[in-house]
Structures are given as structure tokens and as C-alpha cells.
TORKOL-4160 file (C-alpha; in steps of 0.2 Angstrom, whole numbers, padded with zeros to 4 digits, m for minus):
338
<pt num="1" X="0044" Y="0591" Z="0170"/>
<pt num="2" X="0026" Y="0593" Z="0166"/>
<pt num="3" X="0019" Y="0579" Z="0153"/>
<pt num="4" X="0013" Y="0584" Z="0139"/>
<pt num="5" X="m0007" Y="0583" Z="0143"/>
<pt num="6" X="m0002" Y="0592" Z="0158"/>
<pt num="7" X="0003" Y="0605" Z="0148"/>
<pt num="8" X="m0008" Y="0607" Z="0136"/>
<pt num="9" X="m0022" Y="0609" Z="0151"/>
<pt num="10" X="m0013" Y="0622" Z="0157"/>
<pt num="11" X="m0011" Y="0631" Z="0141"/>
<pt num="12" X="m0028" Y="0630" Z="0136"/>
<pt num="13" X="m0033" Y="0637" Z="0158"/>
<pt num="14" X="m0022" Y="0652" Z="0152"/>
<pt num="15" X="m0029" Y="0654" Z="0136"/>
<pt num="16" X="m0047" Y="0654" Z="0142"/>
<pt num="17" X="m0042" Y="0668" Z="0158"/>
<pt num="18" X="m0032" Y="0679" Z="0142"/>
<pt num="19" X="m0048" Y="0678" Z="0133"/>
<pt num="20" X="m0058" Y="0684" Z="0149"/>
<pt num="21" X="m0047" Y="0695" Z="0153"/>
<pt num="22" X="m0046" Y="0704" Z="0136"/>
<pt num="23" X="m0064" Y="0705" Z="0138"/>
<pt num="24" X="m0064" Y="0716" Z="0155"/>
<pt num="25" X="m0067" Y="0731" Z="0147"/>
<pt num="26" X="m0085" Y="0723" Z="0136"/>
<pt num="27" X="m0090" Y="0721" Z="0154"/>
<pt num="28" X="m0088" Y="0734" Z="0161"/>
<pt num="29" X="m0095" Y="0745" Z="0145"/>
<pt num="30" X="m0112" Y="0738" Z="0154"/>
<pt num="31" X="m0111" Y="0745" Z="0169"/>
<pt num="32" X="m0114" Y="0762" Z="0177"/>
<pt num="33" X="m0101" Y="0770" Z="0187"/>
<pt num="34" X="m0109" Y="0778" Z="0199"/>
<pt num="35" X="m0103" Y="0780" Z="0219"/>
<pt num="36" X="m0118" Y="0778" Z="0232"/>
<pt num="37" X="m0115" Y="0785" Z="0246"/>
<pt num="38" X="m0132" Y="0783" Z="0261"/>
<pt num="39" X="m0133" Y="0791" Z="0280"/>
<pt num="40" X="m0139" Y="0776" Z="0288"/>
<pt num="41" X="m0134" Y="0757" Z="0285"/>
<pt num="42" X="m0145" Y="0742" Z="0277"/>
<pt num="43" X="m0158" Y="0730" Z="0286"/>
<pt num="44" X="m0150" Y="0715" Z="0293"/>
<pt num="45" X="m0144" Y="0699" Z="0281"/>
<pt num="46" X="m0158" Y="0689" Z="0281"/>
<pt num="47" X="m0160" Y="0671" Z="0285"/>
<pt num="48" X="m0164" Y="0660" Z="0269"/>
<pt num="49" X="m0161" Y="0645" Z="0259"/>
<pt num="50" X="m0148" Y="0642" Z="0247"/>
<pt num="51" X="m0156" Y="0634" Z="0231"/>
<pt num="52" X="m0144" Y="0621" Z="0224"/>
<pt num="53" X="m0133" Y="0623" Z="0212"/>
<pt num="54" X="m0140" Y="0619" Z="0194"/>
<pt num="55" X="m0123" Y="0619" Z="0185"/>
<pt num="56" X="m0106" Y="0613" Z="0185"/>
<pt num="57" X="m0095" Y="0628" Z="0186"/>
<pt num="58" X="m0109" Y="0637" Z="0195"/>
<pt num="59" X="m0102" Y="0651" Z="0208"/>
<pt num="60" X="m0113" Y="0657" Z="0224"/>
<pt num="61" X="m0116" Y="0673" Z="0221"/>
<pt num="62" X="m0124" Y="0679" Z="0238"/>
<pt num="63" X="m0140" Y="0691" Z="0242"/>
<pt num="64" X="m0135" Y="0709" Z="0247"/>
<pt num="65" X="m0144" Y="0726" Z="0250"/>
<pt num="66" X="m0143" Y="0738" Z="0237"/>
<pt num="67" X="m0147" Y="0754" Z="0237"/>
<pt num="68" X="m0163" Y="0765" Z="0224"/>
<pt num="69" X="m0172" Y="0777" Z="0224"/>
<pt num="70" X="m0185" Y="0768" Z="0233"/>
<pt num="71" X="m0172" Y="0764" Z="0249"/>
<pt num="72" X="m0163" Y="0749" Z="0251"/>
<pt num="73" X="m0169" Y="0734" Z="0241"/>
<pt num="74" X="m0164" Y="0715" Z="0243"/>
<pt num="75" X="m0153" Y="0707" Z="0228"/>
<pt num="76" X="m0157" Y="0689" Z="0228"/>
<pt num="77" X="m0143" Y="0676" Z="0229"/>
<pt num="78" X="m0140" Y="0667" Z="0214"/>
<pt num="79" X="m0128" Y="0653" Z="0205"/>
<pt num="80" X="m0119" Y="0661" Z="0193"/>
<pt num="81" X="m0105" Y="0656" Z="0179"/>
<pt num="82" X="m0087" Y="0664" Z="0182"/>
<pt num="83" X="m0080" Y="0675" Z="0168"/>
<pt num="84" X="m0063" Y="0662" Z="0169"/>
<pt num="85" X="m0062" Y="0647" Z="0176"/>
<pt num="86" X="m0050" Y="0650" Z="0193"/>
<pt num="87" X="m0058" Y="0667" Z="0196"/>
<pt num="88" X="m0067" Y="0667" Z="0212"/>
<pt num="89" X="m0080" Y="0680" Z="0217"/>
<pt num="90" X="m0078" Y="0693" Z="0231"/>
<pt num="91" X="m0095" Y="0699" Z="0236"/>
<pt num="92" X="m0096" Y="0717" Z="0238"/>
<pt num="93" X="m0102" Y="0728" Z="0255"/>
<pt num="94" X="m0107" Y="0745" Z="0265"/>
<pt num="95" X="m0095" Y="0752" Z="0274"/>
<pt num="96" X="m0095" Y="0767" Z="0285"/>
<pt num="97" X="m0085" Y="0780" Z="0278"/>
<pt num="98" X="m0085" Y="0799" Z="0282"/>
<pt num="99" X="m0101" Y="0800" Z="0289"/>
<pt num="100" X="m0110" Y="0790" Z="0277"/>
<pt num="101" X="m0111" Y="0771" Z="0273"/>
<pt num="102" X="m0102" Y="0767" Z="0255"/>
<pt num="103" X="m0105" Y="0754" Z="0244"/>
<pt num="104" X="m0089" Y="0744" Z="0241"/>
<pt num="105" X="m0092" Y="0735" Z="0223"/>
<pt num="106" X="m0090" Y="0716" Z="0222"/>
<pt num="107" X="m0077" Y="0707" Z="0210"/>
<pt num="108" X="m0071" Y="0692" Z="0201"/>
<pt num="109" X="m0051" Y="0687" Z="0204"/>
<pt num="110" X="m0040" Y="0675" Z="0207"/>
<pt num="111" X="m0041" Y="0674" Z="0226"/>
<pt num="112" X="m0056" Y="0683" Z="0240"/>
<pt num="113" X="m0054" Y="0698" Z="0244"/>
<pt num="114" X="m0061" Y="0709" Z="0259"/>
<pt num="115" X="m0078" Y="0710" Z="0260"/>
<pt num="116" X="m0080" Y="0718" Z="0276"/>
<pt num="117" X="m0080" Y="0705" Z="0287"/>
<pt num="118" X="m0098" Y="0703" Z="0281"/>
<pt num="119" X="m0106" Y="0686" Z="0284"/>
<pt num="120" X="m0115" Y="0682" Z="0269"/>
<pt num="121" X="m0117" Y="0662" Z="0274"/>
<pt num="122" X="m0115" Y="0649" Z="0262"/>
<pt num="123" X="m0093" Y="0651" Z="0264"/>
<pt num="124" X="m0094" Y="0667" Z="0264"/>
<pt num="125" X="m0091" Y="0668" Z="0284"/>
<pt num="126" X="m0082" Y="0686" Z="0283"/>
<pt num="127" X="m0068" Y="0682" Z="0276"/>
<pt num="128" X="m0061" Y="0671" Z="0263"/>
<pt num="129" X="m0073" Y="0657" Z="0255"/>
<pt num="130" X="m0074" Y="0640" Z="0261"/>
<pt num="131" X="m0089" Y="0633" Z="0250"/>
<pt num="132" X="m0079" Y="0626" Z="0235"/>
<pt num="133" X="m0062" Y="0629" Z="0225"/>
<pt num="134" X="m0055" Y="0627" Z="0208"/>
<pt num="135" X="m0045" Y="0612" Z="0204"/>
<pt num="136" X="m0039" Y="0610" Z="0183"/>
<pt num="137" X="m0054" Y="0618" Z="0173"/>
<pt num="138" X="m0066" Y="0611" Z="0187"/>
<pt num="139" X="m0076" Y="0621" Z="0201"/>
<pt num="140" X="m0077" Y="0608" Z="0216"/>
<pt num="141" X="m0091" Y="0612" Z="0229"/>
<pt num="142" X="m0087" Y="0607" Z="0248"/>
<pt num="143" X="m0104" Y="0600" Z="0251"/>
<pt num="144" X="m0101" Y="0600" Z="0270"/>
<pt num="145" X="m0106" Y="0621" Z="0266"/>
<pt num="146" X="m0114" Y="0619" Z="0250"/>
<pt num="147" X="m0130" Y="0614" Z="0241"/>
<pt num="148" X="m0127" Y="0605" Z="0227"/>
<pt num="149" X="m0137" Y="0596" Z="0214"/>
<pt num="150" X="m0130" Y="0579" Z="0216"/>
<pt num="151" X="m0137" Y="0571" Z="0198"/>
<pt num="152" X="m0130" Y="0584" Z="0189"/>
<pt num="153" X="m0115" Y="0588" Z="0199"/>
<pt num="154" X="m0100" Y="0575" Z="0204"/>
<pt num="155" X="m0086" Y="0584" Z="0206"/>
<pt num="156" X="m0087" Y="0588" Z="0225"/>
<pt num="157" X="m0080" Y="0586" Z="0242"/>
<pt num="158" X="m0083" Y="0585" Z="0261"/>
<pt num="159" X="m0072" Y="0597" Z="0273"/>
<pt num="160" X="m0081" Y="0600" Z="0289"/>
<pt num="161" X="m0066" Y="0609" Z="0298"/>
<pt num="162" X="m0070" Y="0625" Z="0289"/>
<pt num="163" X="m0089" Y="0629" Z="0293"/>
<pt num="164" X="m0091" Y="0640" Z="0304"/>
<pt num="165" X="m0108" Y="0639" Z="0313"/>
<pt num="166" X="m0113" Y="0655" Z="0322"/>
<pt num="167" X="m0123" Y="0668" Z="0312"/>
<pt num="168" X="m0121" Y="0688" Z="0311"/>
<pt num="169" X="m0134" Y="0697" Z="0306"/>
<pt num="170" X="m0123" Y="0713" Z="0306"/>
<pt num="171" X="m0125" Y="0718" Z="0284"/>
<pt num="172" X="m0110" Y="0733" Z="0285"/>
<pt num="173" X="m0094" Y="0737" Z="0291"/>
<pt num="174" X="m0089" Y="0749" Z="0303"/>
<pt num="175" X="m0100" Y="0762" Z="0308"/>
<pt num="176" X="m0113" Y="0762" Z="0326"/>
<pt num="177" X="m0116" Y="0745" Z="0327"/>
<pt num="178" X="m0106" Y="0737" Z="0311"/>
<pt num="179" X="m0095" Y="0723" Z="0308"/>
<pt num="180" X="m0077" Y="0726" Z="0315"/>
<pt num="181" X="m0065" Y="0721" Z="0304"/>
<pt num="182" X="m0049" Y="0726" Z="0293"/>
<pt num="183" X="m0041" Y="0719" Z="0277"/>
<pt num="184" X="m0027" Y="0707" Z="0280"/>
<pt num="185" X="m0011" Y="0705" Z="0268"/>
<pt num="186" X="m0018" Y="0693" Z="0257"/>
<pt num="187" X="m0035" Y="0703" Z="0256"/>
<pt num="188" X="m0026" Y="0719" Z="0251"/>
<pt num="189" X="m0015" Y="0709" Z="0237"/>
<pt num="190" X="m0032" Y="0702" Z="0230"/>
<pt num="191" X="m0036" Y="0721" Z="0228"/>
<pt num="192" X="m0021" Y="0728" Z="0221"/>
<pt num="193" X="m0021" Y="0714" Z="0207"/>
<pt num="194" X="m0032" Y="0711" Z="0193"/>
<pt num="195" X="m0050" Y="0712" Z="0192"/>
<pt num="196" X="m0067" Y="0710" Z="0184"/>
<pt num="197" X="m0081" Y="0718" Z="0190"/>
<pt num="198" X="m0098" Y="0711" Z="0190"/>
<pt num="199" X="m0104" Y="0702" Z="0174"/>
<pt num="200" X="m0117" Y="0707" Z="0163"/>
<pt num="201" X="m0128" Y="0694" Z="0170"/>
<pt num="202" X="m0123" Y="0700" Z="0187"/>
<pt num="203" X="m0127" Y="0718" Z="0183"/>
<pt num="204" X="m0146" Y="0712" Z="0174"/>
<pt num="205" X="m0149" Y="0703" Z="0189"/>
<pt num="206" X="m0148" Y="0718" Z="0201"/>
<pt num="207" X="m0157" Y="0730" Z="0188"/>
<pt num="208" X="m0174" Y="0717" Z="0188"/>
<pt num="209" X="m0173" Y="0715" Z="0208"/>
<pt num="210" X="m0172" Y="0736" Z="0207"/>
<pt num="211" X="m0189" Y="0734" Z="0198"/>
<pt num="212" X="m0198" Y="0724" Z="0208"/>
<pt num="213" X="m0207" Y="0736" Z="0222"/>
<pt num="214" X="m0209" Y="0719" Z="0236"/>
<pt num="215" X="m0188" Y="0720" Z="0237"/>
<pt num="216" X="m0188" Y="0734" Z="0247"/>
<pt num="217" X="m0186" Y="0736" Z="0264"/>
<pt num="218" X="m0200" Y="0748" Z="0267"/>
<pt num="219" X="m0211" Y="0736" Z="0261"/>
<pt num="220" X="m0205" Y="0718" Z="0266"/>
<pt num="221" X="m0196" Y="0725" Z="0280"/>
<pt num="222" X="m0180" Y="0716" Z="0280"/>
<pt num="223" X="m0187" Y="0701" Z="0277"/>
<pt num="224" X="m0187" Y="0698" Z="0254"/>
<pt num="225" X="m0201" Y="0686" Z="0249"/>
<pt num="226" X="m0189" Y="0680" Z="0239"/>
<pt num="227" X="m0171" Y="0679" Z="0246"/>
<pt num="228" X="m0163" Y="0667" Z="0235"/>
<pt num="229" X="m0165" Y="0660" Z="0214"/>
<pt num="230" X="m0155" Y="0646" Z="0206"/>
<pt num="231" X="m0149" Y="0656" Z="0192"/>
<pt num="232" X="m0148" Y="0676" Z="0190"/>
<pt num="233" X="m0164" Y="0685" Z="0184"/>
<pt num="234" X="m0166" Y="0690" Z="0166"/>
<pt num="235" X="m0177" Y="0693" Z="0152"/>
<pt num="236" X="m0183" Y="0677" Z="0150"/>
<pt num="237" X="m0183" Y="0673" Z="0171"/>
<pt num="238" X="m0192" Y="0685" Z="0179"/>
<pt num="239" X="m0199" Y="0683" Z="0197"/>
<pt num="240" X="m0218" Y="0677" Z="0196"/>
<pt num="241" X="m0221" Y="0688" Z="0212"/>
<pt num="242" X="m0214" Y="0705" Z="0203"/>
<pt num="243" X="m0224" Y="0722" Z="0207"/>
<pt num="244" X="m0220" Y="0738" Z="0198"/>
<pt num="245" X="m0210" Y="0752" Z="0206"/>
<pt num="246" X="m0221" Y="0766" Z="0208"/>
<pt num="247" X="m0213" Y="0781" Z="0197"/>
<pt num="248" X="m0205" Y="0790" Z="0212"/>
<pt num="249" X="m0194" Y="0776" Z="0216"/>
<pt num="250" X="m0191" Y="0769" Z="0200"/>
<pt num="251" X="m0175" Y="0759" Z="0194"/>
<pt num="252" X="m0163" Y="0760" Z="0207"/>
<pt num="253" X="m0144" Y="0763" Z="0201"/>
<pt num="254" X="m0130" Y="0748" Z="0201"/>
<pt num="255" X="m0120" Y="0748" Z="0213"/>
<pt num="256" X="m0105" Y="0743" Z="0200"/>
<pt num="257" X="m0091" Y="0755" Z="0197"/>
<pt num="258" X="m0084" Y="0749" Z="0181"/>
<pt num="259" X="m0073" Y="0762" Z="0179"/>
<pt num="260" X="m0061" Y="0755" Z="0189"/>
<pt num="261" X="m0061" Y="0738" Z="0181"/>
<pt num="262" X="m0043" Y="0733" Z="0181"/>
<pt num="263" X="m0036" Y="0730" Z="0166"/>
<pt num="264" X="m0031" Y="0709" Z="0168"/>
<pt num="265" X="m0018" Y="0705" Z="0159"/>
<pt num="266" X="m0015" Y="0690" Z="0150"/>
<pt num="267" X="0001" Y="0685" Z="0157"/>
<pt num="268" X="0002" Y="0666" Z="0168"/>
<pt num="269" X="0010" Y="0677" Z="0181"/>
<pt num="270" X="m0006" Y="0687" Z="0184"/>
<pt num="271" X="m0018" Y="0677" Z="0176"/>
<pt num="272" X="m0023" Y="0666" Z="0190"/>
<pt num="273" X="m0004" Y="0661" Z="0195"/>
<pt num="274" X="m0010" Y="0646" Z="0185"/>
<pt num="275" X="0006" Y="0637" Z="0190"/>
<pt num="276" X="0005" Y="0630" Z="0172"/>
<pt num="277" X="m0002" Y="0614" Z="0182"/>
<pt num="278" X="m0022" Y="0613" Z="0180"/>
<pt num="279" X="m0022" Y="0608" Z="0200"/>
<pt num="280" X="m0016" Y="0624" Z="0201"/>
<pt num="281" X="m0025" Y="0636" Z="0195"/>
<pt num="282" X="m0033" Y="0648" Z="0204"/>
<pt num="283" X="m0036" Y="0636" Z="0219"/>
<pt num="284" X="m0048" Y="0646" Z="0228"/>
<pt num="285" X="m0037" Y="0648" Z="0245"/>
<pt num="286" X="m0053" Y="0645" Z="0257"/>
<pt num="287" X="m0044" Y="0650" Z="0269"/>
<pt num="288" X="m0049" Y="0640" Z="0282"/>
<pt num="289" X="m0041" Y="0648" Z="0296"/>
<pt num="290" X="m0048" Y="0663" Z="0291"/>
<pt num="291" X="m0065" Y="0656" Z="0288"/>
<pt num="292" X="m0064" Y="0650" Z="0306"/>
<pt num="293" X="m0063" Y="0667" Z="0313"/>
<pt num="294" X="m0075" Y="0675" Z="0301"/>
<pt num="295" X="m0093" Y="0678" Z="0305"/>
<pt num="296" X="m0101" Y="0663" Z="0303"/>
<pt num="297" X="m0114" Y="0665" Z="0289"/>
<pt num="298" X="m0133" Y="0671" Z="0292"/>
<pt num="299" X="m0134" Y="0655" Z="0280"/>
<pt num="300" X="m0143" Y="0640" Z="0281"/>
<pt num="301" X="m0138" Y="0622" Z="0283"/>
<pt num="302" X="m0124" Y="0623" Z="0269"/>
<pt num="303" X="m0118" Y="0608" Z="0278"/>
<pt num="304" X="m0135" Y="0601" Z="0270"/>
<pt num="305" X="m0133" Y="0587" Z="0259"/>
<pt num="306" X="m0133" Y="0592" Z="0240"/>
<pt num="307" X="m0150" Y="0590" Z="0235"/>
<pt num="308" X="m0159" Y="0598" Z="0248"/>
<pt num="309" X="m0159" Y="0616" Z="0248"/>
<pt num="310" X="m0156" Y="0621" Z="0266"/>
<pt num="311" X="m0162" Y="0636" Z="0277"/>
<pt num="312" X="m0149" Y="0650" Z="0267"/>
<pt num="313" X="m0142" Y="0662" Z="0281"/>
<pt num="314" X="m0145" Y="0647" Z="0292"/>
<pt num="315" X="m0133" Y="0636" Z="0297"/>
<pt num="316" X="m0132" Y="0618" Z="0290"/>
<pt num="317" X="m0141" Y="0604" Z="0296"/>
<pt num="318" X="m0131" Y="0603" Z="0312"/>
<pt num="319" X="m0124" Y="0617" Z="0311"/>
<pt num="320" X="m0125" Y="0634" Z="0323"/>
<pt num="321" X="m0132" Y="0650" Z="0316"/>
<pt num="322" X="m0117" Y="0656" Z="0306"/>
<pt num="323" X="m0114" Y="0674" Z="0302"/>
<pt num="324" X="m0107" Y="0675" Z="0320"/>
<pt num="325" X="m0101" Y="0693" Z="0325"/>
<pt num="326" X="m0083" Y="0695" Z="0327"/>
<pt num="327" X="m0082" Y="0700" Z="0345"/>
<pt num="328" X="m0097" Y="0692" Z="0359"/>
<pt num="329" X="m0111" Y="0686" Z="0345"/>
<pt num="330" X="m0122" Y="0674" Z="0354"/>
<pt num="331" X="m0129" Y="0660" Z="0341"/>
<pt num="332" X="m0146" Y="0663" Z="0333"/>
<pt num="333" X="m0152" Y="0650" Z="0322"/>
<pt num="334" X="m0150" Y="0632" Z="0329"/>
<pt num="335" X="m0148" Y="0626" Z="0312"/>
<pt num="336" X="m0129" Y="0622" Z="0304"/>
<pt num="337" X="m0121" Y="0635" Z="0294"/>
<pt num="338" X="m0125" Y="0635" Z="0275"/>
């Protein structure tokens, strides 16, 4: 049986994913529905630094090409807080589709789903995540992938066997030239579940990249000034580089269909399967088998220690290049996976 502190923790894990939960529907009120469908893929994942993380709790949210009027423009990757404790974030991706290249919107849940097969670096090496996972009401970061703050940040954790240091520069599935890959089981489960789409925070962070003209690729070439922020753009934290957007290519839509936001219940069952012990809940399955064979990240040194924020897309401090492709990729940055 379960003591009664035990309990209590668990209780109160359940509570705070109800209350998320509940709140899907606020979210996703602040998000624009809209399907974006391009005739040629994004620029390549870039190589950059992961900042540390600044908060407990914090989750890596990585960079990614969206897509405006303007073309494709880099989303920096940013620390960002989870809705719930136990939810996790799957990142979204372009995939080939009928012609076109679809964007395939991100979400938070209680395990990874697919994202592609995309190498994103930092434990994002295709599939699963390997940087961290949930243990009580407490996010632990595997510092062997991530860059932590380590005066701010104790609760952490060393496991080497899950980096994976080849990099893939590939940024979309399928199509000439794309990453090959498919959903597995688990993958499809996490989709079918519940889900909450990108936070408001997320969706603000997008919106102020979109209105900065030196994001896009026709103009920094594939290669963002700035790739990567400790926390999400906003009002109050705007990037000191910003340039208007000329009135052709204005604000470029979110890529965020909040439409189909599914509706999380509130049951334990579905909630995180918090098996009423706070160990439990949501334990981010890192899937370390899978991360093995994922594309290593484009990352940089995630296997740097904490404090120092290592080369993003590139691999730790002695780690290989990581987003590897799936088939013959050869290495590309001598630098350890982020």
C-alpha cells in the first residue's frame, strides 16, 4: 500500500494535470487554425548552442522552420515551462505529403510522439527524448545531453548510454531528400491520446520570430543570428538584433492547429498514467533504444557540463555530430551531441 504522503503527492500530480487539462481549450482559444501546406521543404537544421536552462521544471523546446509570408523563418529554441508536470513535449515537423511539404504541429503529452524522425539535437535525436524525464513533481535533466544551470538547478543525472553523436542536418520527413522514417506503436498511442497544443507562450514566441525580417532564410540563409534564447520571446524580451518585416511579408501565420486540441481528461487513467506513485508520473520514457537509432541531433555538446552552453545542433563536448541520418549519414561536426 501506498503511505499516506505518498499518496497525497500523487493526489495533488493528478490534481495539477486535471487542472491543465481543463484548461486545453483557453490554449487553444489563442491559437490560429490554419494548415500550411509549401512546394519545397525548409533550409537544413542549423548547428548552435543550447543556452542552459534557467529554471527548474524548464522543458527544451527546440528551434524549427516555420513558414510566412516572407518564406521560411527560423524559431529560436527556447526553455519553456510544461502546462503539467509529467507532460512532455513533442516537437512539431514538415512532412512530404501529396505533393507538398505539411506542417505537422507540435504538442504536450504524457509520452513523445513522432516527430518525423527529425533530429532537432539536444535529446531530440528522432525519436523519443533522451535529455531529461519526470520523476514526482520534478523535471530531472540528463546532463550527459543537457545544459543545465547547475547553481540553480540540482535535480539531475548522468546517462551516457543514450546520446547519440552523429548529426542530420535533414529538417523534414519524406519527400526528395528527407528523413526516412515511420511512427512506431508507442509513437501512434502518444497521438491517439490526449493532447495540448502549444502554449500561449509557445504560440507568442513564434509570432515575435515571424516579425523579425533577419529569421528568414532568404536573408540569413539558413544560418539564424540568433538560433537559440533561454526563455521564449515576449513583450517584455524581445531580441536586441530585431528588424521590421517589410509590409509584403508581414506576420507570418502559426503553424498551431488548435482546433484539434484533444480534449484531456481529467481521469489518472489518461492523465499522465500517474500511477498514483509520484515516481511515476509521466516518466518521460526516453526511449533509449530508440534514441540510439534516431538521428543524432544537429546539436551541440549536450554532453557539455551544465553551465556551459555547448555548440547547439552540435554534438557534446566529446561527442560526434548528432542528428545522424537514418541510413549512410557520415558525421559532420566533431563536437559531442547536445
Amino acid at each position: 500500500m501506498l503511505s499516506t504522503s505518498r499518496l497525497a503527492k500523487s493526489l495533488t500530480l493528478l490534481v495539477a494535470l486535471a487542472t491543465a487539462f481543463a484548461a486545453t481549450p483557453a490554449v487553444a482559444q489563442a491559437q490560429l487554425s490554419i494548415g500550411i501546406s509549401v512546394n519545397f521543404g525548409p533550409p537544413a537544421i542549423p548547428v548552435y548552442v543550447q543556452p542552459p536552462c534557467p529554471t527548474p521544471n524548464y522543458l527544451w523546446s527546440p528551434g524549427y522552420w516555420a513558414y510566412g509570408d516572407g518564406g521560411y523563418y527560423w524559431v529560436a529554441g527556447t526553455w519553456v515551462p510544461a502546462p503539467a508536470p509529467g507532460l512532455l513535449w513533442t516537437p512539431g515537423y514538415w512532412g512530404w505529403n501529396n505533393g507538398n511539404f505539411r506542417w505537422n504541429q507540435g504538442y504536450w503529452a504524457t509520452g513523445i510522439g513522432f516527430y518525423g524522425g527529425v533530429n532537432y539535437g539536444f535529446g531530440y535525436y528522432g525519436r523519443g527524448y533522451a535529455g531529461g524525464q519526470w520523476q514526482g513533481g520534478q523535471f530531472r535533466y540528463n546532463t550527459a545531453i543537457t545544459n543545465v544551470n547547475r547553481t540553480v538547478i540540482r535535480n539531475v543525472y548522468v546517462n551516457r548510454t543514450v546520446v547519440v553523436n552523429r548529426w542530420n542536418p535533414r529538417s523534414y520527413n519524406g519527400g526528395n531528400g528527407g528523413v526516412i522514417a515511420r511512427p512506431v506503436p508507442s509513437e501512434l498511442a502518444v497521438a491517439r491520446g490526449h493532447r495540448v497544443f502549444a502554449t500561449s507562450a509557445q504560440v507568442q514566441h513564434q509570432r515575435i520570430a515571424a516579425q523579425n525580417r533577419i529569421n528568414f532564410a532568404a536573408v540569413n540563409h539558413g544560418r539564424p543570428a540568433t538560433a537559440a534564447v533561454a526563455r521564449p520571446f515576449s513583450a517584455t524580451n524581445r531580441p536586441a538584433t530585431a528588424r521590421a518585416v517589410p509590409a509584403a511579408a508581414h506576420t507570418a501565420p502559426v503553424h498551431t492547429q488548435a482546433a484539434h486540441v484533444a480534449p484531456v481528461h481529467t481521469q489518472a487513467a489518461h492523465a499522465a498514467p500517474v500511477h498514483a506513485q509520484a515516481a511515476h508520473v509521466a516518466p518521460v520514457h526516453t526511449q533509449a533504444a530508440h534514441a540510439a537509432h534516431a538521428p543524432p541531433q544537429h546539436a551541440a555538446p549536450q554532453h557539455a557540463p551544465p553551465q556551459h552552453a555547448a555548440p547547439q545542433h552540435a554534438p557534446p563536448q566529446h561527442a560526434a555530430p548528432q542528428h545522424a541520418p537514418p541510413a549512410n549519414d557520415t558525421d559532420k561536426h566533431g563536437t559531442p551531441p547536445r
